[in-house]
C-alpha positions as CSV (number, residue, x, y, z in Angstrom):
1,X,-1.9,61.1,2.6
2,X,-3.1,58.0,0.7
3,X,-4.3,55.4,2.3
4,X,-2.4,51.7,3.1
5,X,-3.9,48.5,1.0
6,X,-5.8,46.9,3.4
7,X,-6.5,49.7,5.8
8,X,-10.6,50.4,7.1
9,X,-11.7,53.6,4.7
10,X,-11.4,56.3,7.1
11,X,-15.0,57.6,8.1
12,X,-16.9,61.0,9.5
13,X,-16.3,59.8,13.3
14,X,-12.2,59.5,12.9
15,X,-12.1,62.9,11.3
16,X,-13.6,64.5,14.1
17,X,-11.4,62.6,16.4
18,X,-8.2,63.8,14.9
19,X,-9.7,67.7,14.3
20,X,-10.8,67.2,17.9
21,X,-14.6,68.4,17.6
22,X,-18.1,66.4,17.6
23,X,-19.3,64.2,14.3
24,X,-21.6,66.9,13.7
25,X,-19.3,69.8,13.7
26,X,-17.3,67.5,11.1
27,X,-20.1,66.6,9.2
28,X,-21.5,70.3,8.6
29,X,-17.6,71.4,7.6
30,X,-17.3,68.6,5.3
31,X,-20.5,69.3,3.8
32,X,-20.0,72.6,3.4
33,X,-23.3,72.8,5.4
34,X,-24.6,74.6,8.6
35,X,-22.7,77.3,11.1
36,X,-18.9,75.9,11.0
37,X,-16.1,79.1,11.7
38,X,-13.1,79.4,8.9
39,X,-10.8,78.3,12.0
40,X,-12.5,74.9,12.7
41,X,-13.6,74.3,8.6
42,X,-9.4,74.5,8.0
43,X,-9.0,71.9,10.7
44,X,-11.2,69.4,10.1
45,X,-9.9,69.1,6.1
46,X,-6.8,69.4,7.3
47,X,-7.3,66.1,9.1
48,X,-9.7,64.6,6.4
49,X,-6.4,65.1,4.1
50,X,-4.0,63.4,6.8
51,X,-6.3,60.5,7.0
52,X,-7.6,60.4,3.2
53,X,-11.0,60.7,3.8
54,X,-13.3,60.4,1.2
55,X,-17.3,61.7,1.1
56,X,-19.7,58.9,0.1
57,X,-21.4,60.3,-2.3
58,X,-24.3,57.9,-2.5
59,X,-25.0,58.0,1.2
60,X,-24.6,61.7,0.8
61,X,-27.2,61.9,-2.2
62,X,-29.6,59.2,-0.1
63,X,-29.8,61.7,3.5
64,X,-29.7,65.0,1.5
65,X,-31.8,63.8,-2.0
66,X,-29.1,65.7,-3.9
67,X,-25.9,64.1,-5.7
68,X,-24.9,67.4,-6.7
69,X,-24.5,66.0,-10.0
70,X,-25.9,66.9,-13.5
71,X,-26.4,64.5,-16.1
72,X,-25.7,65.7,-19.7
73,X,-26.9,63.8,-23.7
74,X,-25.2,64.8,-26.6
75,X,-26.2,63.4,-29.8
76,X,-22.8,63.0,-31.3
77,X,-19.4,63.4,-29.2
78,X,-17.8,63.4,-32.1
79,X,-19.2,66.5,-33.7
80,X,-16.9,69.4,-32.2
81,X,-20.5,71.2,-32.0
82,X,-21.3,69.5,-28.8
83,X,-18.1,69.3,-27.5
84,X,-18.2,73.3,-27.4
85,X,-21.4,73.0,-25.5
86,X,-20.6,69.9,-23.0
87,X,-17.6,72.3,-22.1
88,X,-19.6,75.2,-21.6
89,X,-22.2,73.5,-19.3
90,X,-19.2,71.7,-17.5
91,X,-17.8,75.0,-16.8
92,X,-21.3,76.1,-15.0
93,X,-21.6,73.0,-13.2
94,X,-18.5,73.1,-11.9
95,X,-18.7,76.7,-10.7
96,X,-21.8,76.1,-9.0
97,X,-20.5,73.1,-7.5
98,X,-22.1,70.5,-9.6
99,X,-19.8,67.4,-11.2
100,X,-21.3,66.5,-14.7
101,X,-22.0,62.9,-16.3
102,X,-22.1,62.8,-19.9
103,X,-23.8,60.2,-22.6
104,X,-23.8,59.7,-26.1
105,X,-27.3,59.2,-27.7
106,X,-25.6,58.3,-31.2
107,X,-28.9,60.6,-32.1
108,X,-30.9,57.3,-31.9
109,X,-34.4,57.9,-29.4
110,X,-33.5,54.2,-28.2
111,X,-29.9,55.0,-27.1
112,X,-31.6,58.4,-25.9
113,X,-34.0,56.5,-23.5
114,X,-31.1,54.4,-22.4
115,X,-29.1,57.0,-21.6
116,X,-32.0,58.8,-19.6
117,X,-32.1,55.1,-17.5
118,X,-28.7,55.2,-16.4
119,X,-28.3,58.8,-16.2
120,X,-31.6,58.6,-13.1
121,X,-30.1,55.3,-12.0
122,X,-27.4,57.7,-10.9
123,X,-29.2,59.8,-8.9
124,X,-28.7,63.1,-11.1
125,X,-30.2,66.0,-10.0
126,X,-31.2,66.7,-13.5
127,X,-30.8,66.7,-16.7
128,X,-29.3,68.9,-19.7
129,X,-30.4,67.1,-23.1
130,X,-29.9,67.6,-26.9
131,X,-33.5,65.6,-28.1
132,X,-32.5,62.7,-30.7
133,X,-36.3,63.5,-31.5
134,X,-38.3,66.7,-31.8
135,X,-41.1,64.1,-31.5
136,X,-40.5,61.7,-29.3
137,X,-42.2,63.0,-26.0
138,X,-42.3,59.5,-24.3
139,X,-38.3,59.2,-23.9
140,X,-38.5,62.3,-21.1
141,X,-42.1,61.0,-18.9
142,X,-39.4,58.9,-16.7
143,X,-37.6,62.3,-16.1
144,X,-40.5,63.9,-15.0
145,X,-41.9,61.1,-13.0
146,X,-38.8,60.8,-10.9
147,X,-39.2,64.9,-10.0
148,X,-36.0,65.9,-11.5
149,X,-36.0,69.1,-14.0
150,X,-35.4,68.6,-17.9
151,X,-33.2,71.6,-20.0
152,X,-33.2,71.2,-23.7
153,X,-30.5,72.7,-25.8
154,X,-30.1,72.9,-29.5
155,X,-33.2,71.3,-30.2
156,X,-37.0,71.4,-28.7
157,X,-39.5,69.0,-27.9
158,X,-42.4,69.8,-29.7
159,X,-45.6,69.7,-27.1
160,X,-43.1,69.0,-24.2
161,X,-42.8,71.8,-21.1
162,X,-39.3,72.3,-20.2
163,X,-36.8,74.8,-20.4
164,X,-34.9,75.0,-23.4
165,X,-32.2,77.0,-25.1
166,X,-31.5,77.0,-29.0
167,X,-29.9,79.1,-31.3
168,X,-31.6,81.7,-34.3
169,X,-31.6,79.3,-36.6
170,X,-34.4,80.3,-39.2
171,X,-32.5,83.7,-39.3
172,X,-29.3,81.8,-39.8
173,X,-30.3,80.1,-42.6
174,X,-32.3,82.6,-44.3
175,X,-29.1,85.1,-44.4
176,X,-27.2,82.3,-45.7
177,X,-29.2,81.8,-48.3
178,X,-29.9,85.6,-48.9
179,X,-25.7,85.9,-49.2
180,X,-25.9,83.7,-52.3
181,X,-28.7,84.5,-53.9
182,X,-27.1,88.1,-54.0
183,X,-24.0,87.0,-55.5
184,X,-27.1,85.4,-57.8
185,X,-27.5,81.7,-57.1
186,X,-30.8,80.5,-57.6
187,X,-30.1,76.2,-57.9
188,X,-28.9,76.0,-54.2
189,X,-29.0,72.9,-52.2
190,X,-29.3,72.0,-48.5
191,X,-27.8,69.2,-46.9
192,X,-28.1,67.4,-43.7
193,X,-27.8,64.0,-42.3
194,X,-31.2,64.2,-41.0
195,X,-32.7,60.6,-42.1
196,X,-36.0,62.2,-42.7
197,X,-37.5,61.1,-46.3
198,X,-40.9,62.2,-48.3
199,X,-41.6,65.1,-50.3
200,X,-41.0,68.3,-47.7
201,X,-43.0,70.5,-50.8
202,X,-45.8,68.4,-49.8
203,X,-45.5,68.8,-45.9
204,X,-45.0,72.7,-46.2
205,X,-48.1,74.7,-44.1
206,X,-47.6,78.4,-44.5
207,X,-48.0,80.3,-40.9
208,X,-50.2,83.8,-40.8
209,X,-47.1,85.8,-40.4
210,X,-45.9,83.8,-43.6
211,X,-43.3,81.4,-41.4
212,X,-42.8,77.9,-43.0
213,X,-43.6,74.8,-40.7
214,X,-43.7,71.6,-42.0
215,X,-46.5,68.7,-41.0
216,X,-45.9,66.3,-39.8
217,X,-42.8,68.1,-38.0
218,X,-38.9,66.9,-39.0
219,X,-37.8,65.0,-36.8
220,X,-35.2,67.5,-35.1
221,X,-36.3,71.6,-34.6
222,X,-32.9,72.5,-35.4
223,X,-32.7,71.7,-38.9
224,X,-36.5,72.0,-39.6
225,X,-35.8,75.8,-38.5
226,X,-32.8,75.3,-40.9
227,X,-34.5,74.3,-43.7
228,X,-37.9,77.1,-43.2
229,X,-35.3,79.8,-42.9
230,X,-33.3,78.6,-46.2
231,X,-36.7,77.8,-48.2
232,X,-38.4,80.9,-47.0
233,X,-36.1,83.5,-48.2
234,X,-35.4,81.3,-51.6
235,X,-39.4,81.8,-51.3
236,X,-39.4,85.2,-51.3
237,X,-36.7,85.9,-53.8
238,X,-39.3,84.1,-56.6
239,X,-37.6,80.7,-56.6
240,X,-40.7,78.1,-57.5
241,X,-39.9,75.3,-56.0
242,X,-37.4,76.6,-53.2
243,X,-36.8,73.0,-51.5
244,X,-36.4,71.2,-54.5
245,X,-32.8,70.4,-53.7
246,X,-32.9,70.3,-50.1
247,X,-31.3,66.5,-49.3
248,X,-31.9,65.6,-45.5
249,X,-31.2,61.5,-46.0
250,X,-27.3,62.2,-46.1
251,X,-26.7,59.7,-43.0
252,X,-28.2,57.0,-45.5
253,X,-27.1,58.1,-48.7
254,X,-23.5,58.9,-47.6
255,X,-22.6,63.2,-48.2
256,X,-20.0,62.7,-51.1
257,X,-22.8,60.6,-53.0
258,X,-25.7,63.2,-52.9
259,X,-22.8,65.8,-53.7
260,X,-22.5,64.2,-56.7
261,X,-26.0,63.9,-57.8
262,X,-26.7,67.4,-57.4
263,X,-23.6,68.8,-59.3
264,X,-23.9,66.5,-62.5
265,X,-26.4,66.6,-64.9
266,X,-27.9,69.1,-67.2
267,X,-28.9,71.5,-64.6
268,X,-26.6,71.2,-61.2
269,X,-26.7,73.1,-58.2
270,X,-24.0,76.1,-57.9
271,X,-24.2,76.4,-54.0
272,X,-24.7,74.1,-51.6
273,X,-25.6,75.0,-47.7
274,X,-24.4,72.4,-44.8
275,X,-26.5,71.6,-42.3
276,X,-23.2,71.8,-40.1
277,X,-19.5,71.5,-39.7
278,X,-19.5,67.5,-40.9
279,X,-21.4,68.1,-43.4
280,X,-19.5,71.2,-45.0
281,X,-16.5,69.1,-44.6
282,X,-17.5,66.1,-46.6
283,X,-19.1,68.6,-49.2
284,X,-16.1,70.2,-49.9
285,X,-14.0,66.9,-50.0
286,X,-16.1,65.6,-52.1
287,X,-16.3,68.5,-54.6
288,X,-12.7,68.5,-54.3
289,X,-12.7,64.9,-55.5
290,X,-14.9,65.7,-58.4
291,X,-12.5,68.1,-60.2
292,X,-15.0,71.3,-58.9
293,X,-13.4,74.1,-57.4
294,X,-14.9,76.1,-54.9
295,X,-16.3,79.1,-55.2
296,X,-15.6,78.8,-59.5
297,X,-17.7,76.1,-59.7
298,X,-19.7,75.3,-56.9
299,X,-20.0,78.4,-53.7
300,X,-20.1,76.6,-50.5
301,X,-21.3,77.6,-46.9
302,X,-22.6,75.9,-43.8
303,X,-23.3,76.6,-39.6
304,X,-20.7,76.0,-37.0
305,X,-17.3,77.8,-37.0
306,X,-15.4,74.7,-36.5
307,X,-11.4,75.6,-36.8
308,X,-11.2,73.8,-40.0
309,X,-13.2,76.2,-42.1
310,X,-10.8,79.0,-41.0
311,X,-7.3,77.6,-42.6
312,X,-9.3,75.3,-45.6
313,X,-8.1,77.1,-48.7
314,X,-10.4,78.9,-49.6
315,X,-11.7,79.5,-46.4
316,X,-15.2,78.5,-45.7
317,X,-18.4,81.2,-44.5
318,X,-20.1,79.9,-41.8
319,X,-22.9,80.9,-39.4
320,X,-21.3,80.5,-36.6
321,X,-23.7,79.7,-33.6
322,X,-22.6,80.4,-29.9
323,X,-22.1,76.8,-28.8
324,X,-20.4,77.2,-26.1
325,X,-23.2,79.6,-24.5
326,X,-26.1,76.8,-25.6
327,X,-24.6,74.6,-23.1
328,X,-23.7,77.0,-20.4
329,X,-27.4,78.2,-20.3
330,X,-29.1,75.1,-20.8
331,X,-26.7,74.2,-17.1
332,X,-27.8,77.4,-15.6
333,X,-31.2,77.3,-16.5
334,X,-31.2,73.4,-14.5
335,X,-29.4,74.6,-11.8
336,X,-32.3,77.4,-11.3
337,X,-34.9,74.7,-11.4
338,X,-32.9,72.6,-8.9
339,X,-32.5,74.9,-6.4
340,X,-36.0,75.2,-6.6
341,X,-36.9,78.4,-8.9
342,X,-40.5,78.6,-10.1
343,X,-41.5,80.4,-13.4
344,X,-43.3,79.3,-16.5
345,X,-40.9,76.6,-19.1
346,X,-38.7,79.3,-21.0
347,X,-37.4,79.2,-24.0
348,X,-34.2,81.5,-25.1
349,X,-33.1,82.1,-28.6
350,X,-29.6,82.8,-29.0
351,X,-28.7,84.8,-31.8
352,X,-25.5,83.2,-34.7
353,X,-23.2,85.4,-36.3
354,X,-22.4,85.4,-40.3
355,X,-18.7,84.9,-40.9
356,X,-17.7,85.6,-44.6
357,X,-14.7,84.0,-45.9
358,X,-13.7,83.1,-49.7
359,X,-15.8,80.4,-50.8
360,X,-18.8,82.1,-52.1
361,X,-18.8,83.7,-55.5
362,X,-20.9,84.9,-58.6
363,X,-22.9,81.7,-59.6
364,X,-21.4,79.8,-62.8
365,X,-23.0,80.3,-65.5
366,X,-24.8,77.5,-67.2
């Protein structure tokens, strides 16, 4: 029954009146709290529904320190990527009883720290997060200094303790890039709207297992791993100067633009790797627009199995990455911390899965 214009909000006191028990009995079955039998739980929302009673959350939050609420940061809500994972760590919250608020960071660290701000302002329990910034370990002190828990997803913080959950991406990369150098590409380029400028050759430090890092460290793990993994196995195959067209200022440049500088002139590129689904999609419109067809001219893959690389004509391979599963564990791994589990910071590594459509092919020759 909804209530009349006008009419005083009905309250914890009436509810028990109509149900006929004390406030307390009616708090603990509203609450879902405390020793309350079936028989008198069903009563007393019976009458909360007759009277269109309402919890006050804030109060509720302010008596028990807990909202049950999760906050959420994307980087971009309009990359089908995080939509994936904001549904699968809806789906947790919601099955544990959690309601989830997200924000958009825009990928900016000041939107980030905003974000962050009005996500504790809200009395969260705690916080799911995909980092703007590998780097950038001051946007998460306020988290930590309110006592609320921190999961990353898709990306780390480098020298930050928190639980985190990402995918395989070095392996991802470096079986892309294995794929087309077997079908004998050697000129193959790597894009990503990144921002991050400077010679990477110059950055490159070689680990004692033989692992690329880069110093100073990109500016998100995600595509750094990316980029290792692709330069790595071009590494190994004998290709000198294996990040020579590897372009991570796309978001500046504009996609169509660098696709164009690296497929004219006397020695173009003949594949191209995407950094993800936006990118692969701007590549291939682009190409399109240029008069190249792909695979005869230029072989194209890229991560994320977004739906449009499965009808595209020819269709596109992808790494696929399990998005929806980056989300959902990130949640999980909060609501551990929140209900108060103790272990070291943990980070799990998902693994991707190669899906081979038509648009790689023998490298033109040239």
């Amino acid at each position: 029954m909804m209530r009349e214009p006008g009419r005083r909000a009905a309250t914890v006191a009436d509810v028990a009146a109509a149900a006929g028990v004390s406030k307390a009995t009616a708090a603990r079955a509203l609450g879902a709290y405390g020793a309350v039998s079936e028989r008198v739980r069903e009563r007393v929302r019976g009458a909360a529904d007759d009277l269109g009673y309402r919890r006050n959350e804030v109060a509720r939050s302010m008596s028990t320190g807990r909202s049950r609420t999760i906050g959420m940061i994307v980087g971009d809500i309009e990359n089908p990527a995080f939509a994936q994972a904001t549904r699968g760590a809806a789906d947790v919250a919601d099955e544990a009883g959690f309601d989830l608020i997200l924000s958009n960071s825009g990928e900016r660290v000041d939107s980030e720290r905003k974000a962050i701000d009005v996500q504790l302002a809200k009395r969260v329990d705690g916080l799911v997060v995909a980092p703007a910034s590998s780097s950038t370990l001051a946007n998460y002190a306020p988290i930590i200094e309110s006592g609320r828990p921190v999961a990353f997803f898709d990306r780390l913080v480098h020298g930050f303790e928190a639980d985190a959950v990402i995918a395989a991406n070095r392996d991802g990369a470096a079986r892309l890039a294995r794929l087309l150098l077997g079908f004998g590409h050697r000129r193959i380029a790597f894009i990503s709207t990144l921002s991050e400028l400077g010679d990477l050759e110059r950055r490159i430090v070689i680990g004692r297992a033989g692992e690329i890092f880069f110093e100073p460290r990109l500016e998100s793990s995600a595509i750094e791993d990316r980029v290792a993994g692709f330069a790595a196995a071009l590494r190994a195959a004998g290709v000198v100067r294996p990040l020579e067209h590897v372009r991570l200022d796309a978001r500046t440049q504009g996609i169509a633009y660098i696709v164009r500088q690296l497929t004219r002139g006397p020695a173009p590129v003949t594949a191209i790797v995407a950094s993800d689904s936006i990118v692969a999609i701007e590549a291939f419109r682009a190409l399109r627009e240029s008069g190249l067809s792909v695979p005869g001219d230029v072989s194209l893959v890229g991560f994320d199995n977004a739906d449009w690389t499965a009808v595209s004509e020819p269709g596109i391979t992808v790494m696929s990455q399990p998005l929806r599963e980056l989300g959902a564990t990130a949640a999980r791994m909060l609501i551990e911390r929140i209900q108060g589990v103790q272990r070291p910071a943990t980070v799990r590594v998902l693994p991707q899965e190669l899906i081979e459509r038509a648009s790689v092919g023998p490298a033109s020759v040239g």
